[in-house]
N, C-alpha and C positions, 0 to 999 in steps of 0.2 A: 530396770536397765534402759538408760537412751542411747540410742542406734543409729547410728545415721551413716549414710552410702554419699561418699563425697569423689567429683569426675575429675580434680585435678587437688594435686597439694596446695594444702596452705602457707601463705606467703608466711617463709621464718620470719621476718624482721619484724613485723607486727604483733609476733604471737612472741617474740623477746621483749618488745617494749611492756607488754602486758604482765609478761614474766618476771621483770622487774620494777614494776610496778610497787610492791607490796613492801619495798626498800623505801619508799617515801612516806612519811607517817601518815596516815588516815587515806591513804589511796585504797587499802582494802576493803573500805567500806563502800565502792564504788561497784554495783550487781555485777563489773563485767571482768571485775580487777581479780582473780585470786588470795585466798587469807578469809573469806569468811563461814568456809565450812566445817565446820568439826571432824570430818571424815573421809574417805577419797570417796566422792561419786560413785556411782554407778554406770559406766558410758563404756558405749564401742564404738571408733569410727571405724569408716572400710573405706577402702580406695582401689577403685575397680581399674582397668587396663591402665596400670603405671607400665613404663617400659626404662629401661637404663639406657641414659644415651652413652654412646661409644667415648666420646672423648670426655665426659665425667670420669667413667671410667676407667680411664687409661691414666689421667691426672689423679685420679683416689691409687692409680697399683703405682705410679711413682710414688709417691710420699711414704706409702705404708712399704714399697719391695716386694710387690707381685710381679711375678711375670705376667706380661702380658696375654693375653689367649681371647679367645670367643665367648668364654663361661667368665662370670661373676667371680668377683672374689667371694672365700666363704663369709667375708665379717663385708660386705658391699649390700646387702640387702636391709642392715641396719641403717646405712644411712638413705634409702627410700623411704625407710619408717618413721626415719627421726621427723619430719614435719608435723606428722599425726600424732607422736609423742610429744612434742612443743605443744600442740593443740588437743592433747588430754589434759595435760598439766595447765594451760591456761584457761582451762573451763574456769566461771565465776562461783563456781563451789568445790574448786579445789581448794585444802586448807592452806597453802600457804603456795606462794611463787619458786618458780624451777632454777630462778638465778641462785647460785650457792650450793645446789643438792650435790651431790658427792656420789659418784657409781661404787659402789661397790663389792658387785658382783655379775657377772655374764655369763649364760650358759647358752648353745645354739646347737640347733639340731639341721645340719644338712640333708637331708635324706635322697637329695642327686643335685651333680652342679645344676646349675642354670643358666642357660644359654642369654648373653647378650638377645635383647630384643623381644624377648617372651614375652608375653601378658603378662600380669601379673596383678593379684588381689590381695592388697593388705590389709590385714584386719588388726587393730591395735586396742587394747583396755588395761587400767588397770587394777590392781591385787589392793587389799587393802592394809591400814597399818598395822604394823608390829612394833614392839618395844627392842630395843637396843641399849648396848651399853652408851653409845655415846650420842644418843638422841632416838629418832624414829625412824623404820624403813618403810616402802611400798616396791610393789611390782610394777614395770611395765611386759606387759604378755605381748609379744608379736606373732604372728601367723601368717605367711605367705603363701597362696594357691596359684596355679596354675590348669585353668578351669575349675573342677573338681579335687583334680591330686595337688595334696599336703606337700611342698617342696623345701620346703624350710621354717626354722620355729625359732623365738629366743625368750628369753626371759629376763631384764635389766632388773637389777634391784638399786635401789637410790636411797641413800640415807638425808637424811633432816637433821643436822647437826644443833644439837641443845645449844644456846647461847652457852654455858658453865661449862663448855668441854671444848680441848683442844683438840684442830685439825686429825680425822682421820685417819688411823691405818687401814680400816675396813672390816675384821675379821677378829671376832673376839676368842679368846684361848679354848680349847677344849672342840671348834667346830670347823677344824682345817685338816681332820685327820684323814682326811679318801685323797688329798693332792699329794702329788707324787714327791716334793720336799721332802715326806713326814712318813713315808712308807717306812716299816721295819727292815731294818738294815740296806737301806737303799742311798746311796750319796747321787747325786746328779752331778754328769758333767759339765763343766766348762767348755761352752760349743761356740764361744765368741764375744765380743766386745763393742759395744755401741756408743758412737758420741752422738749424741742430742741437743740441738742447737736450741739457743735461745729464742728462735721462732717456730720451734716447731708447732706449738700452739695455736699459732696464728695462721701456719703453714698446713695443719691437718683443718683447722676450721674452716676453711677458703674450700675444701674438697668434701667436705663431710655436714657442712651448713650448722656444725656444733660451735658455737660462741659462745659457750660461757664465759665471763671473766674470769673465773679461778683460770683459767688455761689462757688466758689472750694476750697479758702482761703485768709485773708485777704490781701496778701502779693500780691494776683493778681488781686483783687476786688479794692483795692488802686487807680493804676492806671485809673482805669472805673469811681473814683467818689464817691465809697463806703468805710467807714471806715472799714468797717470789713464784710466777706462775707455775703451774702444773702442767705434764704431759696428761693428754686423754686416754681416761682407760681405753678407749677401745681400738687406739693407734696401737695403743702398746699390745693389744692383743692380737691388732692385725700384723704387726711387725714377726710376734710370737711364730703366728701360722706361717705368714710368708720365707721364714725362715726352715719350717718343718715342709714347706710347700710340696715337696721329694716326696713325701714319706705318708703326706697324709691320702687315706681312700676315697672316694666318690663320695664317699655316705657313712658321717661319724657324726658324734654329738662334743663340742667340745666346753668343758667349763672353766671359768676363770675370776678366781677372787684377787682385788686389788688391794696389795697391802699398804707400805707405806708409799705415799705420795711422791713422785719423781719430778725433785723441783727443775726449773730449766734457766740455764744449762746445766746437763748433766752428762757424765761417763757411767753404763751400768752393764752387767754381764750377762749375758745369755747360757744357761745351764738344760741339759736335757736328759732323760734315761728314758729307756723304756723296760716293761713289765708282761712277754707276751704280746700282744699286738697294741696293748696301751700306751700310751705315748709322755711321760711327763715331760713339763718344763718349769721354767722360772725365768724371772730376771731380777738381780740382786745389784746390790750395790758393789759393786767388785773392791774396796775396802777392808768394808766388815762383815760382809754378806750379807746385809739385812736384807729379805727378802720385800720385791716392789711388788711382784703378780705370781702367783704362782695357779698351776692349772694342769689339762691332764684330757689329751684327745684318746677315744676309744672308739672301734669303730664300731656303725650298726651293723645288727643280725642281718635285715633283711636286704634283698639284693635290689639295687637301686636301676631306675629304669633313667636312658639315656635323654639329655634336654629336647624338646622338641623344635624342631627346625623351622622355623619362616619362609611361608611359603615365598618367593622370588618375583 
């Protein structure tokens, strides 16, 4: 395992250029370019007293529909991460480059909000490959302390789509049966209706420092596979929460698999039940229903202790 303890983030735009790199023919054979490992690494980086600045955060809960408040949004700790995930994945022994991968899974453990301005230690690595139907996945593992206490946790799964296979649903048959869609005798409501603009792509990347092309415009989503860009998983999951924002507890674990790809612009529906204190939801295509994300907040056992305050 290499380890390494880094005092500020790494600049995105450098570690995209590198990420797209391996789209040029023969640029992965270059030691710094990704495409020539067999394997994902073995690496952790850590990032010791990151802090959220305030108006980040206030332009992240516009876009995604947070209320505003003192505490993080619960899906706003992934984007502190995402620098150090860009710089996992641009290591020169990762097997192939980040531009094109495809989210297709999120689960996050809140275990108590967190205060605007708090320390904060991130530690990011990731999982290694697995087979899929329609190409290869890996983990990104995230972990955020405060001090010593565990405050929050995620887990990204990202597929590597085979060149022989078309774009993405995410979720192969038979492994979707715990989301609340697919409960026995359970229908989810109809809780709302969302239009989604043609830049919202462009519009969640400006806040969240995620540029991929599948998401930025159709002209560079093309190439990847997609007719026209794509919404980010993980807009659509903070949209999700921001929506449930009422109802969800201090300290829940919530997961979410991405089905099909919600191209933009789009109109798609917001559906939700609950099970008990469990929470489902979805968002479908209000059409056919074809289900875009479907997922499923629960809350934790233990009783979550209050953010800690700055000193003045």
């Amino acid at each position: 395992m290499i380890a390494r303890t880094l005092e500020s983030p790494p600049s995105i735009l450098p570690l995209y250029a590198r990420a797209a790199a391996p789209l040029i023919p023969g640029a992965s054979l270059l030691p710094f370019v990704p495409g020539r490992g067999r394997g994902i690494p073995e690496i952790e980086l850590s990032l010791v007293d990151e802090t959220a600045d305030s108006d980040a955060v206030a332009a992240y809960a516009r876009v995604c529909d947070f209320t505003l408040r003192d505490q993080l949004p619960p899906t706003y700790p992934h984007v502190l991460a995402f620098p150090l995930h860009m710089a996992v994945m641009a290591n020169g022994r990762f097997p192939f480059g980040a531009v094109g991968l495809v989210h297709i899974e999120n689960r996050i453990v809140q275990r108590r909000p967190i205060g605007i301005g708090e320390p904060l230690t991130i530690h990011v690595r990731p999982t290694q490959l697995k087979s899929h139907p329609r190409g290869r996945t890996f983990g990104l593992l995230t972990t955020i302390q405060v001090g010593e206490e565990k405050v929050w946790e995620s887990e990204s799964r990202m597929l590597r789509r085979s060149r022989s296979t078309a774009p993405a649903n995410g979720t192969q048959s038979g492994d979707i049966d715990r989301f609340g869609a697919h409960r026995q005798g359970e229908e989810l409501q109809a809780s709302g209706e969302w239009r989604l603009g043609g830049d919202l792509g462009r519009r969640y990347g400006a806040v969240s420092g995620d540029r991929n092309p599948i998401h930025m415009h159709a002209l560079t989503a093309k190439p990847l596979g997609f007719p026209r860009a794509i919404a980010h998983g993980m807009w659509t999951k903070a949209r999700c929460l921001a929506a449930l924002e009422s109802r969800l507890p201090d300290a829940f674990a919530v997961e979410v698999r991405f089905r099909k790809p919600i191209l933009l612009p789009s109109r798609v529906a917001f559906a939700t039940g609950a099970q008990g204190e469990e929470i489902d939801f979805a968002v479908r295509d209000p059409k056919h229903g074809t289900p875009h994300l479907e997922g499923r907040v629960a809350p934790l056992e233990e009783k979550p202790a209050s953010p800690r305050r700055n000193p003045a």
